[in-house]
N, C-alpha and C positions, 0 to 999 in steps of 0.2 A: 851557837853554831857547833862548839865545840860537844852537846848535849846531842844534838843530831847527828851529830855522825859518830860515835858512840852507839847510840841506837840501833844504827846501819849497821855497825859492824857486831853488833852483840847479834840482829838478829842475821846475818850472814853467818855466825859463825853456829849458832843454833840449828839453821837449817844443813851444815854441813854436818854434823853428830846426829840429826835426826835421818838425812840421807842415810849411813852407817845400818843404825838401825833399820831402817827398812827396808837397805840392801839384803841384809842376813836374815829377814824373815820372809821376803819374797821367794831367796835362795833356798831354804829352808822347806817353804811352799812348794814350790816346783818337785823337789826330790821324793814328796810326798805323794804329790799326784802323779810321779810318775810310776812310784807302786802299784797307786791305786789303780791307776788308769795307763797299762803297759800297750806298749808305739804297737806289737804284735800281739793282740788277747787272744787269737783262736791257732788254735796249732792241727794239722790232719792228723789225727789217728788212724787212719786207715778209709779207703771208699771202695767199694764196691759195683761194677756195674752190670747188667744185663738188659735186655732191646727195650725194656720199658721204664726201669726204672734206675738212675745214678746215686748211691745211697755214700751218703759221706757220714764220718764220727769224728766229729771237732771237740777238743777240749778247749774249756776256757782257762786263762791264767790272768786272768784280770783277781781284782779281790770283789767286785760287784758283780751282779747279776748282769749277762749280757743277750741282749733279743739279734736275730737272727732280721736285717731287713729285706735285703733284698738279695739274690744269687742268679748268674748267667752260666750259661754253659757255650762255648765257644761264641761271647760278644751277644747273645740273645738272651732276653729278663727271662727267666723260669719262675711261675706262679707258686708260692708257698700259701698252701690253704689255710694253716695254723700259725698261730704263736709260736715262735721255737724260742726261749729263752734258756739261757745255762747257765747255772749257779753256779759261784766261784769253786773253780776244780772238778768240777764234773765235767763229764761228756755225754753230749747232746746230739742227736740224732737229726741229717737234712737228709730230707727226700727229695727230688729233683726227677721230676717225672715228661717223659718225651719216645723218639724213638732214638734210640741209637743203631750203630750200624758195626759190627764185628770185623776189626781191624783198625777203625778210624781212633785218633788220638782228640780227646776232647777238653780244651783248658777250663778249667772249674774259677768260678768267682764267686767268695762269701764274702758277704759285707755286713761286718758289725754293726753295733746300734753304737760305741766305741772304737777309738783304734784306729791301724789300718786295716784293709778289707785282704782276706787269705785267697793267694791266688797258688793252684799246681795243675799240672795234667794227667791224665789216669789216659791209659790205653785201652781199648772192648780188645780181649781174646778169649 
């Protein structure tokens, strides 16, 4: 009896130090990807608009390569014909092609292949 519960408590007390351990390397883990893989990766550089086409320059700040998947312009999907991927620290070029109308305020939606997705509004003047 007194062998068993011995046992119990050695391996109790093992799984309590190996808890520790793999507290601090999870925690460890997390701070890592959160480098890697930053809550905000594309930031607006500047957009541009006229009646046909809404031209945005997003930088990335992720440290990986980030693809562009889908983008709306006021709550409607806007069709991307290519690939837009942007390598860590570069700035990469969305076209976002429609009619616009001079005067109207249009809220922009990028959505990362990472991240959250970059939401601002541009004014037509």
């Amino acid at each position: 009896m007194k062998a068993a519960v011995a046992v119990l408590l050695l391996t109790f007390i093992t799984a309590i130090i190996a808890g520790f351990f793999v507290y601090d390397f999870m925690s460890s883990l997390n701070e890592k990807m959160k480098t890697v893989f930053p809550v905000q990766p594309l930031q607006c550089e500047s957009a541009y608009i006229d009646k046909n086409c809404l031209t945005v320059y997003v930088r990335s700040s992720a440290s990986v390569n980030i693809q562009i998947i889908e983008a709306y312009v006021n709550g409607n999907a806007c069709k991307i014909d290519e690939s837009i991927i942007i390598p860590p620290g570069d700035v990469g070029l969305v076209q976002l092609y429609g009619a616009y109308i001079k005067g109207q305020t249009y809220t922009v939606k990028i959505v990362p292949s990472i991240g959250s997705f970059l939401t601002f509004d541009i004014k037509y003047e």
